[in-house]
N, C-alpha and C positions, 0 to 999 in steps of 0.2 A: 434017846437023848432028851433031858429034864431040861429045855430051856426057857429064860423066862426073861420076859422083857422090862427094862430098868430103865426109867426116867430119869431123865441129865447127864452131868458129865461126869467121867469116871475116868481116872487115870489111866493114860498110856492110849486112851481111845482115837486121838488124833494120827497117830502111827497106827494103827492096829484095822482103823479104817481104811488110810489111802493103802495099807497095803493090800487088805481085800479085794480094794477097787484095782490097785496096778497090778496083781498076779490075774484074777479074773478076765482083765481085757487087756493084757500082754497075752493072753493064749488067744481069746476070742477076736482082736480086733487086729492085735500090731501096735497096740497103744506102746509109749517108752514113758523115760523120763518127764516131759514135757506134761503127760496125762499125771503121772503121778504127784509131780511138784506144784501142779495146781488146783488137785484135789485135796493135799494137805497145807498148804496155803490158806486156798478158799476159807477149807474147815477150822484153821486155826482164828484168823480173821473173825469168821462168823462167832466163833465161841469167846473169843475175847469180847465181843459186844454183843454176847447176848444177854438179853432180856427177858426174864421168866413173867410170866401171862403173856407173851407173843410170840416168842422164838420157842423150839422143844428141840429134844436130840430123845431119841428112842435107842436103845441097846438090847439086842440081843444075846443074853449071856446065860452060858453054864457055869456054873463056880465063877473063876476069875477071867476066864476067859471068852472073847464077844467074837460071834459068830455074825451078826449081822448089825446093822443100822440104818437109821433113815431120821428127816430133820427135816426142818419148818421152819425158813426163813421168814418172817413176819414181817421184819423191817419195812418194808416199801408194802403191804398188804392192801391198805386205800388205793394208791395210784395206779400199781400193776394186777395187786395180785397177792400172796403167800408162795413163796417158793419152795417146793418140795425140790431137797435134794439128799448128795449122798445113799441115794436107797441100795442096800447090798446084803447078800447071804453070803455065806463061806458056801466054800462045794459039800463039805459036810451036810451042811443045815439046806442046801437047797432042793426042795419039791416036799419038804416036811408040812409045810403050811406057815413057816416061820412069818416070812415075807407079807400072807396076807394080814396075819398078825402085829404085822410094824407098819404096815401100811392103814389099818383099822384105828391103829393107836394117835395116828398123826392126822388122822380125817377127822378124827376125835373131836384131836386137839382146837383142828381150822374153826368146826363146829362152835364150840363152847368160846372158842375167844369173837365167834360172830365174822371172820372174814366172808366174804362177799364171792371170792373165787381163791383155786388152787391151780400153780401153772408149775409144770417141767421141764426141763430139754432132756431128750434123749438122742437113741439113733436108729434107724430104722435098724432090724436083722434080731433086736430083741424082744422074742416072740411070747416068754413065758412072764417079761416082763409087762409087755404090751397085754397082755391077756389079765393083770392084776390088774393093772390102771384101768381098763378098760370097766374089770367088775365094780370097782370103786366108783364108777360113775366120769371118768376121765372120757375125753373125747379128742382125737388128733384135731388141728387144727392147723397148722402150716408147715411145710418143709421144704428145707433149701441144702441144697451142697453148703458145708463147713468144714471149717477146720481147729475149732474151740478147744478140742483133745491133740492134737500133733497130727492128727491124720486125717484126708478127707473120709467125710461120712456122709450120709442121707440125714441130715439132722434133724429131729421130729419134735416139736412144741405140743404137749398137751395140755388141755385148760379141765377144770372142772367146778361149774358153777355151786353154790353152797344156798 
Protein backbone atom coordinates (compact mmCIF):
# COMPACT_ATOMS: atom_id res chain seq x y z
CA UNK A 1 0.00 0.00 0.00
CA UNK A 2 1.57 3.40 -1.56
CA UNK A 3 0.41 5.87 1.18
CA UNK A 4 1.39 9.21 1.59
CA UNK A 5 0.73 11.80 3.92
CA UNK A 6 -1.15 15.19 2.62
CA UNK A 7 -1.07 18.50 4.59
CA UNK A 8 -4.57 20.38 5.23
CA UNK A 9 -7.84 19.91 4.28
CA UNK A 10 -9.22 17.77 1.77
CA UNK A 11 -12.79 17.14 0.88
CA UNK A 12 -15.06 14.71 2.45
CA UNK A 13 -12.18 14.37 5.30
CA UNK A 14 -14.64 15.57 8.07
CA UNK A 15 -16.92 12.41 7.53
CA UNK A 16 -14.25 10.04 6.44
CA UNK A 17 -12.58 10.76 9.87
CA UNK A 18 -15.34 10.50 12.44
CA UNK A 19 -16.19 7.58 10.56
CA UNK A 20 -12.82 5.88 11.20
CA UNK A 21 -13.01 6.98 14.69
CA UNK A 22 -16.84 5.52 15.14
CA UNK A 23 -16.34 2.11 13.43
CA UNK A 24 -12.80 1.67 15.23
CA UNK A 25 -14.26 2.09 18.89
CA UNK A 26 -17.93 0.91 18.18
CA UNK A 27 -15.99 -2.58 17.92
CA UNK A 28 -13.27 -1.71 20.57
CA UNK A 29 -15.06 0.25 23.12
CA UNK A 30 -19.11 0.35 22.91
CA UNK A 31 -18.66 3.76 21.77
CA UNK A 32 -22.27 4.95 19.63
CA UNK A 33 -23.69 7.83 18.44
CA UNK A 34 -22.78 10.23 21.15
CA UNK A 35 -18.74 9.42 20.26
CA UNK A 36 -19.23 9.82 16.89
CA UNK A 37 -21.37 13.30 16.64
CA UNK A 38 -18.60 14.74 18.76
CA UNK A 39 -15.83 13.80 16.91
CA UNK A 40 -17.33 15.30 13.78
CA UNK A 41 -18.50 18.32 15.57
CA UNK A 42 -15.29 18.88 17.28
CA UNK A 43 -13.47 18.45 13.91
CA UNK A 44 -15.74 20.51 11.84
CA UNK A 45 -15.41 23.42 14.47
CA UNK A 46 -11.78 23.17 14.63
CA UNK A 47 -11.46 23.38 10.74
CA UNK A 48 -13.77 26.18 10.41
CA UNK A 49 -11.24 28.29 12.57
CA UNK A 50 -8.37 27.07 11.62
CA UNK A 51 -5.43 28.88 11.28
CA UNK A 52 -2.38 27.80 9.14
CA UNK A 53 1.15 28.48 11.03
CA UNK A 54 -0.74 26.98 14.30
CA UNK A 55 -3.34 24.56 13.69
CA UNK A 56 -2.34 21.45 10.89
CA UNK A 57 -4.52 18.48 9.91
CA UNK A 58 -2.27 15.56 8.53
CA UNK A 59 -3.90 12.87 5.98
CA UNK A 60 -3.12 9.80 5.21
CA UNK A 61 -4.05 8.99 1.73
CA UNK A 62 -3.80 6.49 -1.09
CA UNK A 63 -5.21 7.96 -4.41
CA UNK A 64 -8.49 9.58 -3.16
CA UNK A 65 -9.05 7.84 -0.37
CA UNK A 66 -7.64 8.68 3.71
CA UNK A 67 -6.77 5.92 5.71
CA UNK A 68 -5.70 7.80 8.49
CA UNK A 69 -5.36 11.29 10.35
CA UNK A 70 -4.11 13.23 13.04
CA UNK A 71 -4.33 17.35 13.93
CA UNK A 72 -2.93 20.13 16.12
CA UNK A 73 -5.05 22.28 17.79
CA UNK A 74 -2.76 25.32 18.41
CA UNK A 75 -5.39 27.62 19.52
CA UNK A 76 -5.00 27.83 23.38
CA UNK A 77 -1.01 26.54 22.77
CA UNK A 78 0.49 29.52 25.33
CA UNK A 79 -1.94 28.80 28.16
CA UNK A 80 -2.55 24.89 27.95
CA UNK A 81 -0.72 23.49 25.60
CA UNK A 82 -1.19 22.39 21.65
CA UNK A 83 -3.82 19.83 21.50
CA UNK A 84 -3.05 16.68 19.68
CA UNK A 85 -6.19 15.13 18.39
CA UNK A 86 -8.24 12.93 16.10
CA UNK A 87 -5.17 10.56 15.77
CA UNK A 88 -6.55 7.45 13.56
CA UNK A 89 -5.41 4.62 11.05
CA UNK A 90 -8.03 2.56 9.13
CA UNK A 91 -7.65 -1.37 9.98
CA UNK A 92 -6.06 -1.61 6.70
CA UNK A 93 -3.33 0.80 7.29
CA UNK A 94 -2.90 -0.11 10.94
CA UNK A 95 0.76 -1.64 12.17
CA UNK A 96 2.23 -0.47 8.57
CA UNK A 97 4.00 2.33 10.40
CA UNK A 98 1.48 4.75 9.00
CA UNK A 99 0.66 6.27 12.46
CA UNK A 100 4.16 6.78 13.53
CA UNK A 101 4.38 8.73 10.35
CA UNK A 102 1.41 11.10 11.17
CA UNK A 103 2.44 11.39 14.54
CA UNK A 104 6.20 12.54 13.25
CA UNK A 105 4.58 14.96 10.94
CA UNK A 106 2.56 16.74 13.80
CA UNK A 107 5.51 16.85 16.49
CA UNK A 108 7.07 18.49 13.38
CA UNK A 109 4.80 20.73 13.07
CA UNK A 110 4.42 21.75 17.46
CA UNK A 111 8.36 22.08 16.71
CA UNK A 112 8.69 24.70 14.09
CA UNK A 113 5.75 26.76 15.23
CA UNK A 114 7.86 26.86 18.93
CA UNK A 115 4.97 25.46 21.23
CA UNK A 116 6.14 24.89 24.57
CA UNK A 117 4.10 21.51 25.24
CA UNK A 118 1.83 18.91 23.37
CA UNK A 119 -1.29 17.42 25.58
CA UNK A 120 -3.94 14.58 24.62
CA UNK A 121 -6.82 12.69 26.07
CA UNK A 122 -7.20 9.34 25.50
CA UNK A 123 -8.23 6.09 27.38
CA UNK A 124 -6.59 3.60 29.01
CA UNK A 125 -6.73 -0.24 27.05
CA UNK A 126 -4.99 1.50 23.96
CA UNK A 127 -1.86 -0.11 24.01
CA UNK A 128 -0.34 0.29 20.46
CA UNK A 129 -1.40 3.74 20.68
CA UNK A 130 0.07 4.34 24.12
CA UNK A 131 3.27 2.66 22.82
CA UNK A 132 3.54 5.69 19.77
CA UNK A 133 2.99 8.52 22.30
CA UNK A 134 5.06 7.14 24.52
CA UNK A 135 8.24 6.80 21.48
CA UNK A 136 7.29 10.42 20.68
CA UNK A 137 8.52 11.51 23.93
CA UNK A 138 4.66 11.78 25.47
CA UNK A 139 4.43 10.97 29.19
CA UNK A 140 1.01 9.92 31.00
CA UNK A 141 0.17 12.34 33.42
CA UNK A 142 -3.31 12.08 35.04
CA UNK A 143 -6.21 9.75 35.00
CA UNK A 144 -9.67 9.75 36.11
CA UNK A 145 -13.07 7.75 35.33
CA UNK A 146 -14.89 9.75 32.45
CA UNK A 147 -17.34 9.83 30.39
CA UNK A 148 -16.27 12.62 27.42
CA UNK A 149 -17.11 9.64 24.65
CA UNK A 150 -20.77 8.30 25.86
CA UNK A 151 -19.14 5.64 27.83
CA UNK A 152 -17.14 5.37 31.18
CA UNK A 153 -13.51 4.99 30.63
CA UNK A 154 -10.00 5.08 32.39
CA UNK A 155 -9.39 8.46 30.86
CA UNK A 156 -5.65 9.16 30.22
CA UNK A 157 -4.13 12.79 29.77
CA UNK A 158 -0.68 12.75 28.12
CA UNK A 159 1.74 15.88 27.99
CA UNK A 160 4.88 16.11 26.15
CA UNK A 161 7.32 18.89 26.69
CA UNK A 162 8.99 20.59 23.50
Amino acid sequence: MNLVIKEGYSAGCIGRIAELHARFYSRLAGFGLPFEAKVARGMAEFLEQFQQGRDGIWLAVQGDEIHGAIAIDGSHATEKGAHLRWFITSDETRGTGIGNRLLASAMAHCATCGFQSVYLWTFEGLEAARHLYEKHGFRLVHQQPGNQWGKVVNEQRFERKL
